[in-house]
C-alpha positions as CSV (number, residue, x, y, z in Angstrom):
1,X,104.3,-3.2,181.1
2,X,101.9,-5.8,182.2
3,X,98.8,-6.1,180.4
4,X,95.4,-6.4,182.0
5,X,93.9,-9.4,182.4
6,X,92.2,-11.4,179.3
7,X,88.1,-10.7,178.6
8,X,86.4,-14.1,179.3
9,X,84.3,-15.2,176.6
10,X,81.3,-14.2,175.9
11,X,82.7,-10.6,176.1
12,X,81.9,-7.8,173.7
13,X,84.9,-6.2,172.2
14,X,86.2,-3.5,169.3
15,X,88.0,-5.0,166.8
16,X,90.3,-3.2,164.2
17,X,91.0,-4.5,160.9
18,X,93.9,-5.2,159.3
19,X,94.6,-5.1,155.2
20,X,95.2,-9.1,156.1
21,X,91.8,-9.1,157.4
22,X,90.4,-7.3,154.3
23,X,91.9,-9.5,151.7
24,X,90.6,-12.8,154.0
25,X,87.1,-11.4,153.8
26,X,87.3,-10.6,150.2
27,X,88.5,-14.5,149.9
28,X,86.0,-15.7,152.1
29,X,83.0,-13.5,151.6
30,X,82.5,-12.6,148.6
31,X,80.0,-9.4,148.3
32,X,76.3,-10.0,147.5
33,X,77.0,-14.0,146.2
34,X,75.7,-17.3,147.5
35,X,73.5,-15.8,150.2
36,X,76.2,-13.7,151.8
37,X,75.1,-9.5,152.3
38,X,77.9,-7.3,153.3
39,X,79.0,-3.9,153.0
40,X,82.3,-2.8,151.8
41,X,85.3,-3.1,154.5
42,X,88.2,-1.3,154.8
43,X,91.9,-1.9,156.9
44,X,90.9,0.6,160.2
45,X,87.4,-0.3,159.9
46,X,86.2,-0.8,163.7
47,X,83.4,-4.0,164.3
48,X,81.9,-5.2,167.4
49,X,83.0,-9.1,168.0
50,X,82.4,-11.8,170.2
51,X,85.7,-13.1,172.2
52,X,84.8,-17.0,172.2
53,X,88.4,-18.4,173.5
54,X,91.0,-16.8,175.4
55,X,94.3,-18.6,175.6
56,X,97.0,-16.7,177.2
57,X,95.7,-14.8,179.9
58,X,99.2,-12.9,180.0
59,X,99.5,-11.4,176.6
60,X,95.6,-11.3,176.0
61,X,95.5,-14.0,173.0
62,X,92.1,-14.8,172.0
63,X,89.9,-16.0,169.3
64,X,86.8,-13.4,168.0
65,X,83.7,-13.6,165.8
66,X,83.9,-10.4,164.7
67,X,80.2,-8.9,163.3
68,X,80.5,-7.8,160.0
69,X,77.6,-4.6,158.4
70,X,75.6,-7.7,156.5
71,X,74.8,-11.5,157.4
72,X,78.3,-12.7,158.0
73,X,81.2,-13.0,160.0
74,X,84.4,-12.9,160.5
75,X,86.5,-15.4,162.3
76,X,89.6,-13.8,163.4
77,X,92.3,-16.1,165.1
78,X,95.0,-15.3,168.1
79,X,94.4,-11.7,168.4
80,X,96.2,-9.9,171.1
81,X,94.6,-6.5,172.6
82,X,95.9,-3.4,171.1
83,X,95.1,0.0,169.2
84,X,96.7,-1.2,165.6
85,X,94.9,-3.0,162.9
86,X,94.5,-6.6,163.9
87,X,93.8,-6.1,167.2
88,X,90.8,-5.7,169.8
89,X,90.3,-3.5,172.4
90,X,87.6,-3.1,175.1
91,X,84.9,-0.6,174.5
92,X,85.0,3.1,176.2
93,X,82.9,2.9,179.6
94,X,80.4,5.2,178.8
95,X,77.8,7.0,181.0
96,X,74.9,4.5,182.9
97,X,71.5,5.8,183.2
98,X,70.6,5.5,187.2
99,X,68.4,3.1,188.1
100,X,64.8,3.7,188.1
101,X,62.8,3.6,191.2
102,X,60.9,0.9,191.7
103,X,59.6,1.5,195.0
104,X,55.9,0.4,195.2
105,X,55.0,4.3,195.6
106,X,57.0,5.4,192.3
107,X,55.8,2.8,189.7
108,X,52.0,3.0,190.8
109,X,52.5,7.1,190.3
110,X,54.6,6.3,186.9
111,X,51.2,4.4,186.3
112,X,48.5,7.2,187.3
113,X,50.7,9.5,184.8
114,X,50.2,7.4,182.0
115,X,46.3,7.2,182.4
């Protein structure tokens, strides 16, 4: 199976945490001390992150800033694309609004409406 192509930074991605990732925070990030707010995280726990370097385009190794529920976040090195703990994935294409019309005619009747 070939997997598909790496996400260039600055993409938005799921990441899954691991128990290693859990006992790093813990290490790292101590709950409510020296300035640093964050809720409770568990191994499965699913966070948005920030891919900021992709290295292997062919197994889909990059680096993430993954956003924590608080102030902080977590740097978490080499991760391939997957479903397991310790792994990111690419976030479900949900449904997109159509575009408005913006036709001269349609915003200047949006505009007598909200008179």
């Amino acid at each position: 199976m070939t997997p598909n192509p790496a996400t260039p930074p600055p993409s938005i991605v799921n990441y899954k945490l691991s128990d290693g990732d859990v006992s790093a925070i813990a290490a790292q990030l101590p709950r409510d001390t020296g300035g640093v707010l964050r809720n409770q995280v568990l191994a499965g726990d699913v966070y948005p992150a920030m891919v900021v370097r992709t290295f292997d385009p062919s197994v889909t190794t990059s680096n993430l800033q993954v956003f924590l529920d608080g102030n902080c976040t977590f740097w978490a090195t080499s991760r391939v694309e997957g479903t397991v703990p310790g792994t990111w994935s690419r976030p479900a294409a949900g449904p997109t609004a159509p575009a408005p019309d913006n036709s001269p005619d349609a915003v200047l009747a949006r505009y007598r409406e909200g008179q």
